[in-house]
PDB file with SEQRES, HELIX, SHEET and CRYST1 records, atoms N, CA, C and O in Angstrom:
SEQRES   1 A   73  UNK UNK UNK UNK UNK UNK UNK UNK UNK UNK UNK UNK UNK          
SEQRES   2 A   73  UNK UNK UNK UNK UNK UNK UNK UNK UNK UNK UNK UNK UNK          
SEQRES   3 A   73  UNK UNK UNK UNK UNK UNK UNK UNK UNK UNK UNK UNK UNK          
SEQRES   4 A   73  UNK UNK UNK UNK UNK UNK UNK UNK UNK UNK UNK UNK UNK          
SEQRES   5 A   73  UNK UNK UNK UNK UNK UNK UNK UNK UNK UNK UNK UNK UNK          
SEQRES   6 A   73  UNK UNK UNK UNK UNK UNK UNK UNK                              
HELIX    1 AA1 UNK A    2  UNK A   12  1                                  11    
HELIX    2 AA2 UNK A   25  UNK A   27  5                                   3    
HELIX    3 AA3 UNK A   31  UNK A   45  1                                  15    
HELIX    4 AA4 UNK A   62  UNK A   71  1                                  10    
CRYST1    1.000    1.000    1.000  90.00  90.00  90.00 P 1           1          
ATOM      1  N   UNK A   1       4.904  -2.608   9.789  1.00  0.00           N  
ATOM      2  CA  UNK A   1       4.334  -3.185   8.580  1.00  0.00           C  
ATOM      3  C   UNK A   1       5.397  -3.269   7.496  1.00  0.00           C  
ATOM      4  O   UNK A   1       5.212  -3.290   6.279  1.00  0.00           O  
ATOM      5  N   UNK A   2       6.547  -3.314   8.167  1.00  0.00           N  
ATOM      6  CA  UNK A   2       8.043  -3.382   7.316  1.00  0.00           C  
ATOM      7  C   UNK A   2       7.793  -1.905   5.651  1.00  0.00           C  
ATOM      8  O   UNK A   2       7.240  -0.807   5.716  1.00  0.00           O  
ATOM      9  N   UNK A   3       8.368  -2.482   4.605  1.00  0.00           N  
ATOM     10  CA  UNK A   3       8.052  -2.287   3.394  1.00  0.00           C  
ATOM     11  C   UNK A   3       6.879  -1.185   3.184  1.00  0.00           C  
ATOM     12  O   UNK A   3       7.083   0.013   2.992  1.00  0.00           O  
ATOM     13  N   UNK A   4       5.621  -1.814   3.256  1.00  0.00           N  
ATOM     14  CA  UNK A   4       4.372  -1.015   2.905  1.00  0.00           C  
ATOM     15  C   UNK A   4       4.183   0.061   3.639  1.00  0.00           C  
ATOM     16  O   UNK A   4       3.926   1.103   3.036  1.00  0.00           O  
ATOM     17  N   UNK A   5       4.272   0.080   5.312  1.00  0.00           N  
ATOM     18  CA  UNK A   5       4.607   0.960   6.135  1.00  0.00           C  
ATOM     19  C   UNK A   5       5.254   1.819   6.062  1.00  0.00           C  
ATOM     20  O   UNK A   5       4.903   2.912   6.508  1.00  0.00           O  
ATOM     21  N   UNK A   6       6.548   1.598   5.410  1.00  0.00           N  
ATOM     22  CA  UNK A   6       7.756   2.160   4.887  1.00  0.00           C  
ATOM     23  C   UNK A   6       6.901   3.915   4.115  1.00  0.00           C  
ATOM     24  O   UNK A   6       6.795   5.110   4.394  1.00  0.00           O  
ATOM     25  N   UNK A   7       6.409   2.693   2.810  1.00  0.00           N  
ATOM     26  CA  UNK A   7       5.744   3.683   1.845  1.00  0.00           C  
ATOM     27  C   UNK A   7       4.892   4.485   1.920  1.00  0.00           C  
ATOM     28  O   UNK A   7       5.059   5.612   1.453  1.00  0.00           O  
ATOM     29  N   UNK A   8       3.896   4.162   2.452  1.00  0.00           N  
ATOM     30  CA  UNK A   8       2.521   4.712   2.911  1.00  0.00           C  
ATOM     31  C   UNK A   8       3.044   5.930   3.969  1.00  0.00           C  
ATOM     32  O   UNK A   8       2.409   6.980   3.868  1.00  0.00           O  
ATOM     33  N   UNK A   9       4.062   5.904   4.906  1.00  0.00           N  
ATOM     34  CA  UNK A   9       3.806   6.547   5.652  1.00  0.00           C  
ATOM     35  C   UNK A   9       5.130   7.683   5.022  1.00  0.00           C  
ATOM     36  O   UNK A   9       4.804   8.847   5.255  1.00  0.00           O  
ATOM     37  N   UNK A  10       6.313   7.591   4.400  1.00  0.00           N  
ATOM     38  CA  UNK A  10       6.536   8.477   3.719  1.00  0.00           C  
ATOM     39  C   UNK A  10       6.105   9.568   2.607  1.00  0.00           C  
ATOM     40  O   UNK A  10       6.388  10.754   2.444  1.00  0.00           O  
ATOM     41  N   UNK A  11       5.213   8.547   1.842  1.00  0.00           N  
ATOM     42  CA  UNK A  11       4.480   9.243   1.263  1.00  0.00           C  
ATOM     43  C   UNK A  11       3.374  10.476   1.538  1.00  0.00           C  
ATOM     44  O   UNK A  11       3.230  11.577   1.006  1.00  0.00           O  
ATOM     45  N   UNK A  12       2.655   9.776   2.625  1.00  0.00           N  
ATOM     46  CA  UNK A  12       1.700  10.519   2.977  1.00  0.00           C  
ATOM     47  C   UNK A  12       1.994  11.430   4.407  1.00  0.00           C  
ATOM     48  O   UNK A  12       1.147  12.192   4.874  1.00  0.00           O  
ATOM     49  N   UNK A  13       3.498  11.185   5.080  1.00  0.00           N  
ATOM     50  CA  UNK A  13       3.588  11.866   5.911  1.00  0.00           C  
ATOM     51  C   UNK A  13       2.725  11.610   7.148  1.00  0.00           C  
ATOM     52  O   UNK A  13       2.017  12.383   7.793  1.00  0.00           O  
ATOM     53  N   UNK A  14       3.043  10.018   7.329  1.00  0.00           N  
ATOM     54  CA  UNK A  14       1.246   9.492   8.538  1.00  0.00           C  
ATOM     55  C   UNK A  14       2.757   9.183   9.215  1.00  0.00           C  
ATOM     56  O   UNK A  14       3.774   8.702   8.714  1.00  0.00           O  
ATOM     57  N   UNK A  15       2.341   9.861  11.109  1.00  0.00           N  
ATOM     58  CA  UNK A  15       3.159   9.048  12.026  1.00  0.00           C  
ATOM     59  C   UNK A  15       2.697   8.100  12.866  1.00  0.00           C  
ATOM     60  O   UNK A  15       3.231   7.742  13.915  1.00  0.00           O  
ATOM     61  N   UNK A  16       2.097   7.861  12.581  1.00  0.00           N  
ATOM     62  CA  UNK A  16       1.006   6.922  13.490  1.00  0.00           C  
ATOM     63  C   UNK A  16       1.866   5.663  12.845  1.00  0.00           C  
ATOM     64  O   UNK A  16       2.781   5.813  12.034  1.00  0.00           O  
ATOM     65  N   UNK A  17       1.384   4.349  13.376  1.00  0.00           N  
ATOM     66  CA  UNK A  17       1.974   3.409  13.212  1.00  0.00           C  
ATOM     67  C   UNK A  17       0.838   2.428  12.406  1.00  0.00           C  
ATOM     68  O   UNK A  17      -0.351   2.410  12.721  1.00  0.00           O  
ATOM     69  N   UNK A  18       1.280   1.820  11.582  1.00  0.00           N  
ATOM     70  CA  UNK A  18       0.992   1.826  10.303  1.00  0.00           C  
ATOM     71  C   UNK A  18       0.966   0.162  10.570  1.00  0.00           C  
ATOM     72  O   UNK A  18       2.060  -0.374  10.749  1.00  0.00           O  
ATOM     73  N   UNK A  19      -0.351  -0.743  10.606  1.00  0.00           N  
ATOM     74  CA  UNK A  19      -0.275  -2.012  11.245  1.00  0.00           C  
ATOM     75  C   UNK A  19      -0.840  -2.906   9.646  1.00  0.00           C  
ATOM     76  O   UNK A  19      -1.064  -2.237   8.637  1.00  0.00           O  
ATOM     77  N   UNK A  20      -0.980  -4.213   9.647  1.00  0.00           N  
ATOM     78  CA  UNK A  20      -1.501  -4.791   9.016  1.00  0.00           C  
ATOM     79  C   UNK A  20      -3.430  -4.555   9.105  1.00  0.00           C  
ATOM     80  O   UNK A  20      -4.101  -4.922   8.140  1.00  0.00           O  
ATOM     81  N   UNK A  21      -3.934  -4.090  10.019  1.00  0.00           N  
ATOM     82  CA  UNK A  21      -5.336  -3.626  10.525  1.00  0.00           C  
ATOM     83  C   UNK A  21      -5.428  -2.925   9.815  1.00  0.00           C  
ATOM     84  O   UNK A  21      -6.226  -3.152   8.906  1.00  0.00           O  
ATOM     85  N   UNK A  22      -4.566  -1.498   9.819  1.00  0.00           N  
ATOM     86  CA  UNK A  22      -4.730  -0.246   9.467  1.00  0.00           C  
ATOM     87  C   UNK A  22      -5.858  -0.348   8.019  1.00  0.00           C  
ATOM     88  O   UNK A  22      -5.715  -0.945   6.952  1.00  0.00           O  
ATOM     89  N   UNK A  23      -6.889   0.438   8.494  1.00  0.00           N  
ATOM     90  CA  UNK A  23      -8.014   0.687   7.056  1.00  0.00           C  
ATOM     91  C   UNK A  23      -7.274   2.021   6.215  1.00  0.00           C  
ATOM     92  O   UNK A  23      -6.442   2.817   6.649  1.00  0.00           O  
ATOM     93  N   UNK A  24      -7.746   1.962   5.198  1.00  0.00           N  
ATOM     94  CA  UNK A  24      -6.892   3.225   4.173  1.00  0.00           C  
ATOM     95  C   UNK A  24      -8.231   4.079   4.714  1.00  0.00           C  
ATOM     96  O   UNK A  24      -7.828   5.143   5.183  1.00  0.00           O  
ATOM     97  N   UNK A  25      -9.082   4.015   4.767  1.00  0.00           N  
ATOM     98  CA  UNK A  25     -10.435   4.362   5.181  1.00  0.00           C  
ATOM     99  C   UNK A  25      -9.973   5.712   6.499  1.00  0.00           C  
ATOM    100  O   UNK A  25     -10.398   6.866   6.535  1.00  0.00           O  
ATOM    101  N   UNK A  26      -9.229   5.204   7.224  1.00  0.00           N  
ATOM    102  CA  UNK A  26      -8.656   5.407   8.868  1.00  0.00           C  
ATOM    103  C   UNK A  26      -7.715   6.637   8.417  1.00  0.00           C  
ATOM    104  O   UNK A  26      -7.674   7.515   9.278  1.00  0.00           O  
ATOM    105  N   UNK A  27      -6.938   6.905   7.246  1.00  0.00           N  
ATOM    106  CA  UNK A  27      -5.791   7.254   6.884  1.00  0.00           C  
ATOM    107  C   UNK A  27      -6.042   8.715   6.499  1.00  0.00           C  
ATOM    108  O   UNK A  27      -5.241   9.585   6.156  1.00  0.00           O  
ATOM    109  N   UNK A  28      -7.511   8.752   6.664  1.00  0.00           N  
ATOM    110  CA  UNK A  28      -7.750  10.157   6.167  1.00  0.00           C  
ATOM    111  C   UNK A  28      -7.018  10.775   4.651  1.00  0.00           C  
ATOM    112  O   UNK A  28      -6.390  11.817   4.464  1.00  0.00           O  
ATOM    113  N   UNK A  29      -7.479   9.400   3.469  1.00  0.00           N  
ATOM    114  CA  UNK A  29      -6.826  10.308   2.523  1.00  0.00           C  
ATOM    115  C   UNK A  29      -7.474  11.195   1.205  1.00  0.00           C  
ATOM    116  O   UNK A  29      -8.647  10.821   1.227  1.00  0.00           O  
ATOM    117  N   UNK A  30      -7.375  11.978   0.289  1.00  0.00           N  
ATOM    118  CA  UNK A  30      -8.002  12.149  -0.523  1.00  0.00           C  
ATOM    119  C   UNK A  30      -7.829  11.539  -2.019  1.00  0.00           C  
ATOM    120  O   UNK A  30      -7.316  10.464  -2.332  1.00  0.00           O  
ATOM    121  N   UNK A  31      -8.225  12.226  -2.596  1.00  0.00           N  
ATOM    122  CA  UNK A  31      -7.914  10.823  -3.697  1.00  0.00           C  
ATOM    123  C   UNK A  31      -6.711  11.516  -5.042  1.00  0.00           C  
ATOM    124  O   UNK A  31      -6.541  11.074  -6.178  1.00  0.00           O  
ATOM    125  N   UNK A  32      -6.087  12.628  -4.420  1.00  0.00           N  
ATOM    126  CA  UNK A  32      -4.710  12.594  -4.517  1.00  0.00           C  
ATOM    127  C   UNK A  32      -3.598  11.555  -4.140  1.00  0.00           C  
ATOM    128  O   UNK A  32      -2.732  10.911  -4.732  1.00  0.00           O  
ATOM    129  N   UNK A  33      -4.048  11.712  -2.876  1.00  0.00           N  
ATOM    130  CA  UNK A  33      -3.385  10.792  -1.787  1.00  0.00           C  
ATOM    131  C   UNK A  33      -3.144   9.401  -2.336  1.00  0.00           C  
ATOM    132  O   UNK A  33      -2.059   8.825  -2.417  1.00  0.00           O  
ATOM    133  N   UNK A  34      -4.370   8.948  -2.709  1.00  0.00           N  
ATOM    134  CA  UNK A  34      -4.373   7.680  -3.103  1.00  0.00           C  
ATOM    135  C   UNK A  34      -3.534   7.482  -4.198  1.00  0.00           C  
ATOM    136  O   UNK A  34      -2.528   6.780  -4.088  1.00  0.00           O  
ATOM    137  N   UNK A  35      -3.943   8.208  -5.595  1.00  0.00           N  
ATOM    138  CA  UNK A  35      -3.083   8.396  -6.287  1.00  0.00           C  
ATOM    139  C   UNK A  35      -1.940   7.733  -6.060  1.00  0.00           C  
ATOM    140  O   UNK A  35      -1.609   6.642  -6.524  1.00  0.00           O  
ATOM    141  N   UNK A  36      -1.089   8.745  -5.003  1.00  0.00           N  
ATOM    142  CA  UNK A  36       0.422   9.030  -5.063  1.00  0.00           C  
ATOM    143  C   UNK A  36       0.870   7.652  -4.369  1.00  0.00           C  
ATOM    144  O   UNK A  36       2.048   7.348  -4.558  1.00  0.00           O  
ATOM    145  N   UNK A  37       0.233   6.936  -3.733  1.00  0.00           N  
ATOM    146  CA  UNK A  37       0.584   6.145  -2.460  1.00  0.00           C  
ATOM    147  C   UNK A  37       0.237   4.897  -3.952  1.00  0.00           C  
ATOM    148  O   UNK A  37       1.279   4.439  -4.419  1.00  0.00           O  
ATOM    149  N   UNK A  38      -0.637   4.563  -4.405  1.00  0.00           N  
ATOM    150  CA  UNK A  38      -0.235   3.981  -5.680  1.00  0.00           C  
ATOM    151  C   UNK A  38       0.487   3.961  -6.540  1.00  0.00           C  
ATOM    152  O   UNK A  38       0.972   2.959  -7.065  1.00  0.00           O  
ATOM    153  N   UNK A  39       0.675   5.143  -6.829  1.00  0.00           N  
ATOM    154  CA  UNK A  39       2.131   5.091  -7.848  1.00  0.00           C  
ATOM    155  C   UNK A  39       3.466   4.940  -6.759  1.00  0.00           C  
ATOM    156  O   UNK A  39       4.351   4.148  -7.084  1.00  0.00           O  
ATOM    157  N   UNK A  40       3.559   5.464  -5.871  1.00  0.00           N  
ATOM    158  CA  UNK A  40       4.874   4.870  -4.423  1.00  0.00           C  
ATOM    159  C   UNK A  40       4.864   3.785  -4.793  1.00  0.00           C  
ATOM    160  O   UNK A  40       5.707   3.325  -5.563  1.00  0.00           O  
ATOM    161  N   UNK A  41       3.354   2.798  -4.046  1.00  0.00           N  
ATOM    162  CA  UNK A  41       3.641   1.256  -3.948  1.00  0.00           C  
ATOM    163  C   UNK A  41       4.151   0.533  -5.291  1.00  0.00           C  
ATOM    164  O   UNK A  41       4.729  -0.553  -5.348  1.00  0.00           O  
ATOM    165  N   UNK A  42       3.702   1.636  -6.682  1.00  0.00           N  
ATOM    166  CA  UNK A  42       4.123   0.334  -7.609  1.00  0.00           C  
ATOM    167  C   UNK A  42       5.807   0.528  -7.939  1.00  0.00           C  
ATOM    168  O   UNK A  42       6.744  -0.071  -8.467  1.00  0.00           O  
ATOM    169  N   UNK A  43       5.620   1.280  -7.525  1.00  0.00           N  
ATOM    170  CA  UNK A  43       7.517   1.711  -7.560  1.00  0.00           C  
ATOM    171  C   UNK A  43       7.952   0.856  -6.812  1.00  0.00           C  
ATOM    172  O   UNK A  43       8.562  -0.108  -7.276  1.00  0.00           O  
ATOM    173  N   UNK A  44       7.748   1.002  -5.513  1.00  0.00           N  
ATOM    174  CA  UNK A  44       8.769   0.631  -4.417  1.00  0.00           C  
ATOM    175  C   UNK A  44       8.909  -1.151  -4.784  1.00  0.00           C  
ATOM    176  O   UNK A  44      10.014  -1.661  -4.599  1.00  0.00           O  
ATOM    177  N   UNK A  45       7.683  -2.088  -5.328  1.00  0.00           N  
ATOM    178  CA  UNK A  45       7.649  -3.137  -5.309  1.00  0.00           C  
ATOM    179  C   UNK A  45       7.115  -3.756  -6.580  1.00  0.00           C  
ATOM    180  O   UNK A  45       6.458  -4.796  -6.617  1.00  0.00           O  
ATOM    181  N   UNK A  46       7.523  -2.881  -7.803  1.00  0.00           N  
ATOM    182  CA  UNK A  46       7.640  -2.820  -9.236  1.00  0.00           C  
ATOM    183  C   UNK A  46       6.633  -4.239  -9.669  1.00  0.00           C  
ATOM    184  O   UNK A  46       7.185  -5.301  -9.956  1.00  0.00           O  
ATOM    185  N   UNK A  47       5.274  -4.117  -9.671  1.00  0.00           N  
ATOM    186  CA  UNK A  47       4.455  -4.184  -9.421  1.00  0.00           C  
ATOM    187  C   UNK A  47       3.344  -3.550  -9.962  1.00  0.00           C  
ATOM    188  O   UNK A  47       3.644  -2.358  -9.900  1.00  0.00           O  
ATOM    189  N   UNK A  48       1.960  -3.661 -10.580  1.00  0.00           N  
ATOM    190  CA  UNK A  48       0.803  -2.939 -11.369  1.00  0.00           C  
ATOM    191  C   UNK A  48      -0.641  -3.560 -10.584  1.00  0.00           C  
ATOM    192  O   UNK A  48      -1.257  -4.590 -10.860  1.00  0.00           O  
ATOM    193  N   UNK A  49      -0.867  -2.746  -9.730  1.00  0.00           N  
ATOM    194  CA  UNK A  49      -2.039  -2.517  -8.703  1.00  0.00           C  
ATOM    195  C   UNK A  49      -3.453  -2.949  -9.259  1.00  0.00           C  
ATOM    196  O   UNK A  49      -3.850  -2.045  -9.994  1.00  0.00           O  
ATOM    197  N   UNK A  50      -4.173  -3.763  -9.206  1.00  0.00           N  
ATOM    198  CA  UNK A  50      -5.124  -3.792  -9.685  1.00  0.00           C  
ATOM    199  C   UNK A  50      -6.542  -2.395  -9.671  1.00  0.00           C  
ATOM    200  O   UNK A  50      -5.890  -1.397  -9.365  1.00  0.00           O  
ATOM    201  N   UNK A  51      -7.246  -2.177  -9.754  1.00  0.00           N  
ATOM    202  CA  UNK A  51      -8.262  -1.065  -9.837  1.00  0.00           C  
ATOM    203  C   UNK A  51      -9.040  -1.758  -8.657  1.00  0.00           C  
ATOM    204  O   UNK A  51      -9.781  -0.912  -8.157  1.00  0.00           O  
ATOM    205  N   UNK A  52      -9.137  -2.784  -8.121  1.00  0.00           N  
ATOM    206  CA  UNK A  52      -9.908  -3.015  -7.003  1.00  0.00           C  
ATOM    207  C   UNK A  52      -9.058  -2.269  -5.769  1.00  0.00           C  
ATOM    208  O   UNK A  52      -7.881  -1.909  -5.780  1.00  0.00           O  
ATOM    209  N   UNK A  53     -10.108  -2.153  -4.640  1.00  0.00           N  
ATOM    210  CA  UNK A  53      -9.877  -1.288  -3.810  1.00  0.00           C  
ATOM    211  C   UNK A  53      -9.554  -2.190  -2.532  1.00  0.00           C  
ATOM    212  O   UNK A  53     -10.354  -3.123  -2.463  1.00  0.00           O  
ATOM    213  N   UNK A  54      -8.699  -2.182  -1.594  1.00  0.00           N  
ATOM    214  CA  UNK A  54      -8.112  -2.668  -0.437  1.00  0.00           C  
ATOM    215  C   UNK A  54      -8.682  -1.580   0.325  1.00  0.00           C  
ATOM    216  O   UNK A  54      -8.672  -0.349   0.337  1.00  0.00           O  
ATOM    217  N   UNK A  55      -9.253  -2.685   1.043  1.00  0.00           N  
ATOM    218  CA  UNK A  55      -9.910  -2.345   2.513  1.00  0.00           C  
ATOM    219  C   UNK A  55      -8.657  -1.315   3.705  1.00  0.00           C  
ATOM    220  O   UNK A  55      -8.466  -0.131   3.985  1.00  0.00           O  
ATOM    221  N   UNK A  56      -7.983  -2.877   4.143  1.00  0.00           N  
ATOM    222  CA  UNK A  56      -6.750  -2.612   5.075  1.00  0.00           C  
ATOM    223  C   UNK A  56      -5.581  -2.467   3.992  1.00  0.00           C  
ATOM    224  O   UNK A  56      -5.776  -2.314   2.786  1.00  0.00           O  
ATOM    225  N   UNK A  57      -4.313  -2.542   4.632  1.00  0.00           N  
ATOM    226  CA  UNK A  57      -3.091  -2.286   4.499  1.00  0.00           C  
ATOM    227  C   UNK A  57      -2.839  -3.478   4.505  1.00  0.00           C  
ATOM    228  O   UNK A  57      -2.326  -3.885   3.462  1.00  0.00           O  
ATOM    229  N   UNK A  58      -3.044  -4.387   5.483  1.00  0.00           N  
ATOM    230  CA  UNK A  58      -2.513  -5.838   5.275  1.00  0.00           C  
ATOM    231  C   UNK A  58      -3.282  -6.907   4.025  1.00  0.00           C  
ATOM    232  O   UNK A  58      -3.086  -8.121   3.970  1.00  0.00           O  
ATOM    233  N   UNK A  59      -4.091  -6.199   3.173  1.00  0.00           N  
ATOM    234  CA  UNK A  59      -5.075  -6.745   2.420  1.00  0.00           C  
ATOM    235  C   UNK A  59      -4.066  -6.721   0.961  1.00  0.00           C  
ATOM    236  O   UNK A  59      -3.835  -7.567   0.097  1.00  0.00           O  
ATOM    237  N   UNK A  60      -3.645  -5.401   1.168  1.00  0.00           N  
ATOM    238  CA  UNK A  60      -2.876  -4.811   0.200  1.00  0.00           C  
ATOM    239  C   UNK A  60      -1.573  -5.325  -0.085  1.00  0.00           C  
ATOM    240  O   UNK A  60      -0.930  -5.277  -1.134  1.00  0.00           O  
ATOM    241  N   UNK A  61      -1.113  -6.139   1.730  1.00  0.00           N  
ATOM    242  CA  UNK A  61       0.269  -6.790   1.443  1.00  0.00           C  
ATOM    243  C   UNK A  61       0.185  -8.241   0.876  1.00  0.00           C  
ATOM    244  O   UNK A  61       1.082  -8.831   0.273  1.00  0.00           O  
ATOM    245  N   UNK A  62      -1.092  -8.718   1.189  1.00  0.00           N  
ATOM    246  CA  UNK A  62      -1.304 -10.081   0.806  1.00  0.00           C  
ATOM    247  C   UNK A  62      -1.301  -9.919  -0.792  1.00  0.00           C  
ATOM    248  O   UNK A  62      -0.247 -10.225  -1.348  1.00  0.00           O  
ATOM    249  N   UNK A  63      -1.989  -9.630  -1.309  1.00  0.00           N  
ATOM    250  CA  UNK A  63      -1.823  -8.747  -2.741  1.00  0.00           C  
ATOM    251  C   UNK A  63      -0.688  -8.938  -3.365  1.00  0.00           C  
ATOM    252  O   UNK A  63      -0.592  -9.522  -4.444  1.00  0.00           O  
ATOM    253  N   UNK A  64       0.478  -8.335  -2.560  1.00  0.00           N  
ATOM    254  CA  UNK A  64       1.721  -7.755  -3.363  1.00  0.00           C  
ATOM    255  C   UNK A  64       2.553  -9.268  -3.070  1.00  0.00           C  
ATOM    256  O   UNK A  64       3.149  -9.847  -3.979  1.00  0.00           O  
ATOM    257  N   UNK A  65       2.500  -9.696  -1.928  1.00  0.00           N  
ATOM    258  CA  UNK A  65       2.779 -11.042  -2.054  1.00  0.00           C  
ATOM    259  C   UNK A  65       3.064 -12.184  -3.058  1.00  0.00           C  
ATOM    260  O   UNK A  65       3.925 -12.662  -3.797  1.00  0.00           O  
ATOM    261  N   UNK A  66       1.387 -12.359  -2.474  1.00  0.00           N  
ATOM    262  CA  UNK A  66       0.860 -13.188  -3.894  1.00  0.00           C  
ATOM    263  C   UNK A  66       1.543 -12.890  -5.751  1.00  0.00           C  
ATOM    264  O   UNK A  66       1.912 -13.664  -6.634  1.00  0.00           O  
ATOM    265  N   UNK A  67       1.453 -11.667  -5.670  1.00  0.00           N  
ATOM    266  CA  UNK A  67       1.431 -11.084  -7.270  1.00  0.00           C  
ATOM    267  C   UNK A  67       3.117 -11.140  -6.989  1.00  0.00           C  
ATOM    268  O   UNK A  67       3.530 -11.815  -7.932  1.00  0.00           O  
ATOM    269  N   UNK A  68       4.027 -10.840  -6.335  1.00  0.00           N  
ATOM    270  CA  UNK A  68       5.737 -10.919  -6.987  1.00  0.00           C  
ATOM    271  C   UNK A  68       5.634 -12.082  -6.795  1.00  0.00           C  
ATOM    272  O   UNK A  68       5.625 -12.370  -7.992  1.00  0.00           O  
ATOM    273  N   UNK A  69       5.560 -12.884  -6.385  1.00  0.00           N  
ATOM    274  CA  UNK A  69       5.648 -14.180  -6.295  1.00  0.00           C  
ATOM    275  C   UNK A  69       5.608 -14.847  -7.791  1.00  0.00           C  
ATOM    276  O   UNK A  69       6.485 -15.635  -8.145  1.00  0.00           O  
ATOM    277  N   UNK A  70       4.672 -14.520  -8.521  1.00  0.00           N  
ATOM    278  CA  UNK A  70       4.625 -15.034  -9.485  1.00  0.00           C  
ATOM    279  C   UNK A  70       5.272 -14.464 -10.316  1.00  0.00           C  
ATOM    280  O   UNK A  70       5.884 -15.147 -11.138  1.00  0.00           O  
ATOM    281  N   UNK A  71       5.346 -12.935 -10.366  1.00  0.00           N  
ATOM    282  CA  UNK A  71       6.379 -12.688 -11.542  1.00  0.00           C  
ATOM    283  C   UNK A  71       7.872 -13.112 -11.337  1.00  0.00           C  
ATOM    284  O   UNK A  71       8.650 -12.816 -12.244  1.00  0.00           O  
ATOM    285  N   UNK A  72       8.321 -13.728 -10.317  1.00  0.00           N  
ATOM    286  CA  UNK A  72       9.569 -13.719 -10.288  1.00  0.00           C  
ATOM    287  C   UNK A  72       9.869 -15.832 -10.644  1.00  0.00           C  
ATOM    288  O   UNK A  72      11.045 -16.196 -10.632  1.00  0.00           O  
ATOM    289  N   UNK A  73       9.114 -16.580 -10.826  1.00  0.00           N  
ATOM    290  CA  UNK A  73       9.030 -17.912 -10.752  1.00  0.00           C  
ATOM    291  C   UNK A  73       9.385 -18.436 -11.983  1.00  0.00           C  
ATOM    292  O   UNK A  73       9.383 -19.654 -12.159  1.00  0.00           O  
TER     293      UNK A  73                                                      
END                                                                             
């Protein structure tokens, strides 16, 4: 899951393999977890997360996509 994979799974210490499928749901996290894996992602891809909640991981990349895309145009 290149990038996001990257983050998510350093952060949270997940070895499992980390797909565009992957549910955060699946990830077993608490809402520390979440937290931290939010403040990671907005770091790693400088970036401000909306308060809506992503299902999958690949939901989350479409997201980050979309959104640098425009700040950088």
């Amino acid at each position: 899951m290149g990038r996001i994979g990257k983050v998510l799974a350093e952060s949270m210490h997940i070895e499992d393999e980390i797909t565009a499928a992957t549910k955060f749901d699946d990830l077993d996290l608490d809402s520390l977890d979440v937290f931290q894996v939010i403040i990671d992602v907005e770091d790693e891809f400088d970036i401000e997360l909306p308060d809506t909640l992503f299902n999958t991981v690949g939901e989350l990349a479409e997201y980050i996509d979309a959104n640098r895309v425009r700040c950088y145009r």
